[in-house]
N, C-alpha and C positions, 0 to 999 in steps of 0.2 A: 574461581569459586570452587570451593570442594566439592567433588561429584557427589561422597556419603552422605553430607547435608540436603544436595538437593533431592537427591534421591529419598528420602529420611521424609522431609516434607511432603513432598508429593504422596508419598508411600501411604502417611497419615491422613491428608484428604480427601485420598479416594476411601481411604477406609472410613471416615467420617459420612461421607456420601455413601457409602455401599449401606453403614449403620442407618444412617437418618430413613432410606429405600425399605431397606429389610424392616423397619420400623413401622412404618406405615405400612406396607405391604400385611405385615403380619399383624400387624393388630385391628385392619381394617378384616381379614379373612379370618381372624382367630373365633372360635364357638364359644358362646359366651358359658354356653351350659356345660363343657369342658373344662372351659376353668372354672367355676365353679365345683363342681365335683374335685379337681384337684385342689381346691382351697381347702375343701370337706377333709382332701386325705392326710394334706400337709402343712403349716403353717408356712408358710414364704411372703416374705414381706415385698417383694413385686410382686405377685400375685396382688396384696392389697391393695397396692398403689394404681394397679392396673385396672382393677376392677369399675372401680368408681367411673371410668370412663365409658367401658361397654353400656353402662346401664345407661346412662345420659348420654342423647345422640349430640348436646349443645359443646361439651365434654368433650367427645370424642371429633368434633369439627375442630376445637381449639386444640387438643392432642395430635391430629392429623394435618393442622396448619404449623405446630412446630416442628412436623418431620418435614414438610415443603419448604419452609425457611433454613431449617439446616441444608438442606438438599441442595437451594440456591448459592445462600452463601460459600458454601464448603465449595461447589463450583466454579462459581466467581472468583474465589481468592486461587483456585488449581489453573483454572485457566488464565490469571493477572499472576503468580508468581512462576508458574512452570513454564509459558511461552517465554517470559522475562529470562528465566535462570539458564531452561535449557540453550533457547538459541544464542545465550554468551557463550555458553560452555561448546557448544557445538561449530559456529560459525568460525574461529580461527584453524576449529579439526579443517574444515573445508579451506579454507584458504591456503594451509600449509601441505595442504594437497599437492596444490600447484595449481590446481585446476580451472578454478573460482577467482573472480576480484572479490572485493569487499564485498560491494552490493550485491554482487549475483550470489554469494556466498550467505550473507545473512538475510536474502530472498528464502533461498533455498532454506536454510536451515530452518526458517521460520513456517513453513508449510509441512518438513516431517516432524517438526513439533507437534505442529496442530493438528495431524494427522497421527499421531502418537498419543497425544493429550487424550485424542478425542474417543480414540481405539481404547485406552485403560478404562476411561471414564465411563462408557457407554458398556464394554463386555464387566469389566469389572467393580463397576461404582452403580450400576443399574441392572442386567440383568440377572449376574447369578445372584446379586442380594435376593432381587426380587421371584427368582423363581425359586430360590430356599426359603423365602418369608412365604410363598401362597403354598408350598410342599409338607412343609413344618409350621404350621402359625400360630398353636397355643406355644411352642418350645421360643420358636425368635420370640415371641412378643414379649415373651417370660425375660430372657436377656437382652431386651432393648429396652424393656422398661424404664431401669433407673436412668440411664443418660437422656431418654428423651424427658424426665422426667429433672433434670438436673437443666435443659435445654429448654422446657417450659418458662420456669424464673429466669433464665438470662434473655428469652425474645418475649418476654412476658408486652411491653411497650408496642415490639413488631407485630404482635401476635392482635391484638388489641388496634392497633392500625390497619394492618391490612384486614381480619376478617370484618373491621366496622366495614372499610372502605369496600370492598366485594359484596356483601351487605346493601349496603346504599344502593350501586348499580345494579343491581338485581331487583329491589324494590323502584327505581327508575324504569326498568324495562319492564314491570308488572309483574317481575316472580318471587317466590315466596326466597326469602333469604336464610333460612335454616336449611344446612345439608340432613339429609336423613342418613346414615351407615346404618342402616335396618338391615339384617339377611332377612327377606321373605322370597317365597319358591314358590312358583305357581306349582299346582298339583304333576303335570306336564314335565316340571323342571325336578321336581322329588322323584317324580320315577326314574327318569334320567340317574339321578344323582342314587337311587336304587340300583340300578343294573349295574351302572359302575362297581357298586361297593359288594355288590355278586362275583360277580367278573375278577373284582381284585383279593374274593376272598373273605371278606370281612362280615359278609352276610351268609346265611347260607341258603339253600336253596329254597325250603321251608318258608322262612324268615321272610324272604324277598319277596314270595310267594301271597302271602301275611297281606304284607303293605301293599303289594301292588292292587290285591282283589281289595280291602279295604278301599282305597281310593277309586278304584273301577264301581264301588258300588254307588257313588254318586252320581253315574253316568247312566246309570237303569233306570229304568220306568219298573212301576209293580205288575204291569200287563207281561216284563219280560219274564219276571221271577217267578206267577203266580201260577196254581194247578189251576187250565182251562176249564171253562164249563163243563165240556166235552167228557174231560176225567174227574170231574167235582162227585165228590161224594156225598148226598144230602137226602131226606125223606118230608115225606109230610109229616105236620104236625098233628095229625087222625093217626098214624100207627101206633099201634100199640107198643106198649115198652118189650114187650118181647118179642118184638117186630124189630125194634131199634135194637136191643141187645145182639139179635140174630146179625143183624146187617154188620153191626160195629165188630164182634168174634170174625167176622170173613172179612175184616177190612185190616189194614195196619196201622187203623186210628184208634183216637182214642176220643174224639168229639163227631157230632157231625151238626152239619145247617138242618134246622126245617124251616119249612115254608108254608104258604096259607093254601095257595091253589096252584101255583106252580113255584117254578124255581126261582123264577125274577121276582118271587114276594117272600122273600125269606124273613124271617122274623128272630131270630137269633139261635141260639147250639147249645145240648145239650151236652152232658161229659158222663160218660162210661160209670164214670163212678157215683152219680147222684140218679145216673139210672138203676144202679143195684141198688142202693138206699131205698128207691123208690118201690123195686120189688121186692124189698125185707119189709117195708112198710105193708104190704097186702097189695093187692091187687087195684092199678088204676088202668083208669081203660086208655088213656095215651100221657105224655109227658110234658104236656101244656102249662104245667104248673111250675117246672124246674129248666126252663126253657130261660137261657142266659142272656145278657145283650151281647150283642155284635157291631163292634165298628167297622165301618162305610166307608171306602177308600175309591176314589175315583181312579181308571185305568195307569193315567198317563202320570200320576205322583211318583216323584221319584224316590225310589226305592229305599233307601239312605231316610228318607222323612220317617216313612212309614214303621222303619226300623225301631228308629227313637220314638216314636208315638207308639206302638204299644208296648214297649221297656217301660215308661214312665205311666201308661196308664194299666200293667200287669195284664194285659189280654194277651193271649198267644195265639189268636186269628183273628183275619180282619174278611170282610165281604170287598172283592172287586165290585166295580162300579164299570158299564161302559157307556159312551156318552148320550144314549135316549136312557138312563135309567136304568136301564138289566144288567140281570147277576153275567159279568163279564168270567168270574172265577172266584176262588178264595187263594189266600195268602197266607200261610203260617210264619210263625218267629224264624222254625228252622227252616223255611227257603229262604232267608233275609241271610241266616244265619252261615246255611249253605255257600253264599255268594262268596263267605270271607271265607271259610277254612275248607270247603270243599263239600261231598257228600259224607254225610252222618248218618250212616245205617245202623239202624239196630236190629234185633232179631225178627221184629215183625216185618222187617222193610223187604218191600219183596221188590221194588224197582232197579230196573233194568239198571247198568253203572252209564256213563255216559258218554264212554270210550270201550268198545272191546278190540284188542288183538287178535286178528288173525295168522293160521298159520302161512298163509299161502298172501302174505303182504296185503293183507284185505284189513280194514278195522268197519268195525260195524259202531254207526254213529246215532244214538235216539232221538228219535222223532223231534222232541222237545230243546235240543241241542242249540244254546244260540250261535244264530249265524258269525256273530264275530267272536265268539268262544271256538268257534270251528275253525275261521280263519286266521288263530292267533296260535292254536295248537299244531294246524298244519301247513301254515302258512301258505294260507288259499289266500284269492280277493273276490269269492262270493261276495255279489251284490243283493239286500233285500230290499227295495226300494220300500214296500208298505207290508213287509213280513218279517219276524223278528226269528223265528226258529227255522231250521234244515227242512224241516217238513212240512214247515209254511212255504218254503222256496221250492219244494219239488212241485206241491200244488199249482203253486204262480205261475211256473213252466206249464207244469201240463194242460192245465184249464180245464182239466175232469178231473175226478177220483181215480187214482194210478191203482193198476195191480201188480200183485207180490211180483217180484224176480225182474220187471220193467226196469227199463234204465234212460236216462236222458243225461246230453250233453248239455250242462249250465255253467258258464262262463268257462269252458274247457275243461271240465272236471268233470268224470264219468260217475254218475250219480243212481247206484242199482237200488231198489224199494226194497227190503227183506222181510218185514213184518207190516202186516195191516192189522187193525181193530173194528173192522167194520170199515168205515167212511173214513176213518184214522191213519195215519200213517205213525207207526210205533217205532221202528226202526229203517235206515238205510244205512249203505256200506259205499266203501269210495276205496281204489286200490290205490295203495302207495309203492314207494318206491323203499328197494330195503334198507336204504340207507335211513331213509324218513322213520321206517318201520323199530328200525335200531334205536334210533334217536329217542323216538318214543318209549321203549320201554325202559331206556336208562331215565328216561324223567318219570314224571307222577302217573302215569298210565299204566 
């Protein structure tokens, strides 16, 4: 038998195998919203033909059962005609050896066949299709299109056989018989699939940045987000407008809560600017009349809710809630907002930033700092069992009111107090190491 023939065939059904592999492969991983956009740039008629199948998963189970049927038969016939051709062609090599009888000779021959067969088919007929169809998957799926799509109509019969029959037994054994090729990501798996696309470049640091707090803000409560009682800004509804004028000029707001007899009865907020209104109008003796509603937000809602609730209802603060009823805090749009692109100061903003650098490998971290905002920047494993900020954790240690320059060892982390506000802990500092301290100021810090 002529070596170039059999060579020649074999040659063609691993390549038929390697096609039908990369076929599947690539169009089970290809982004649907990728090609699309590339349909948008260019007209290509695989592209159309492709299409149809992403969108229907019924489609793309019968598109993906005619890359398995290729796969098999192109198999089948490589290992029925290439054990067949080779071990003729090879088993007289062996014999004219001298070495070999017959039998021992096309024993032999018949095992480096299959050991040969098996070695083309498996490096060449299966992985590297399959690791260039998941590297490249809009590109392969784009040139495998037409032949698998020419290989549709000819196992149209098989195709139709086996997924009824797979089908069946699947609904015999109680499972639903529709494959899904759905890409969905759990949130978990999107950041993954983020840092990667950092790391390789393709994001940048900003960007990654973006998505990650995005999705991280699903995992806060509004008690994490919210300005505390403690630093709440609010009056009674008895003061005067030029009482509240006075208070709001020494503030960096531009609303504040009032309330009936204390703070846990607040009744809703007035705005800077309907208080000057009020004092171009003449003289009134408090601001009871221009006094707005305020939405009621219990502690523990998660952040993310809150967010979209007042977008869609135009409030730009909501009142904390803690679980007996009282003003826990307030919440504005911009700490919701904060959580996704970072802090937004403007000129009034006189708070502290949330990271400072020191010179001497020191950074000074704010009171308010959340705990696992601290442990993601410096890659700590501060633990807060029932405290969400740094200065909720110093407390929990201590079991008293700390004073300035104090320090305590918490989960091995040397943890100094630098500023107090009375019974407040405003700022602490924690030494790092310079490499950490470098690290830092080439990122967002």
């Amino acid at each position: 038998m002529n070596w170039f023939i059999v060579f020649a065939v074999i040659t063609i059904l691993i390549g038929l195998n390697a096609l039908y592999v990369a076929g599947e492969f690539a169009t089970v991983s290809a982004r649907r919203s990728r090609l699309l956009q590339m349909a948008e740039e260019k007209d290509n008629r695989a592209l159309h033909l492709l299409l149809p199948y992403l969108e229907d998963a019924g489609k793309l189970d019968t598109y993906v059962a005619a890359c398995q049927i290729g796969i098999t038969v192109s198999s089948l016939i490589l290992g029925f005609y290439g054990q067949a051709s080779l071990t003729r062609i090879l088993t007289p090599v062996l014999v004219g050896a001298g070495s070999f009888s017959l039998p021992a000779a096309a024993s032999i021959a018949a095992i480096v066949v299959l050991a040969l067969l098996t070695t083309l088919q498996v490096v060449l007929g299966e992985l590297v299709p399959k690791n260039i169809g998941v590297q490249y998957p809009e590109r392969l799926a784009l040139l495998t299109a037409r032949p698998v799509g020419w290989s549709l109509l000819l196992f149209r019969p098989l195709i139709w056989l086996f997924n009824g029959s797979g089908r069946l037994i699947l609904r015999l054994m109680g499972m639903h018989g529709t494959a899904e090729h759905i890409h969905l990501h759990a949130p978990e798996e999107i950041l993954l699939l983020v840092e990667d696309s950092g790391a390789g470049g393709l994001l940048k640091k900003e960007e990654r940045l973006l998505v990650e707090n995005t999705l991280r803000l699903q995992d806060l409560s509004v008690r994490q987000v919210m300005i505390p009682r403690t630093r709440m800004l609010a009056a009674s509804v008895e003061t005067s407008t030029d009482g509240l004028l006075a208070l709001l000029a020494t503030s960096p707001y531009s609303r504040v809560p009032l309330y009936d007899d204390s703070v846990d009865q607040i009744i809703g907020i007035v705005h800077m600017k309907d208080l000057l209104c009020l004092e171009l109008r003449g003289h009134q003796p408090n601001a009871r009349s221009i006094v707005r509603e305020v939405p009621f937000v219990f502690e523990n809602i998660a952040a993310e809710k809150v967010l979209i609730s007042l977008q869609q209802a135009h409030d730009s603060v909501a009142i904390v809630l803690d679980e007996y009823g009282g003003t826990a805090g307030i919440v504005a749009l911009e700490d919701l907002i904060e959580e996704i692109f970072g802090e937004l100061q403007d000129e009034f903003d006189i708070e502290l930033p949330a990271l400072q650098i020191q010179a001497d490998n020191r950074v000074i971290v704010r009171g308010d700092v959340l705990i696992t905002d601290l442990n993601e920047w410096l890659d700590l494993a501060l633990i807060g069992a029932e405290v969400d900020t740094i200065g909720g954790l110093v407390f929990s240690h201590a079991g008293r009111v700390p004073t300035e320059k104090e320090e305590f060892d918490i989960d091995g982390v040397m943890i100094r107090v630098e500023r107090m506000d009375g019974k407040g802990i405003v700022a602490v500092s924690l030494a790092l190491s310079p490499e950490k301290t470098r690290q830092l100021r080439e990122e967002r810090f």
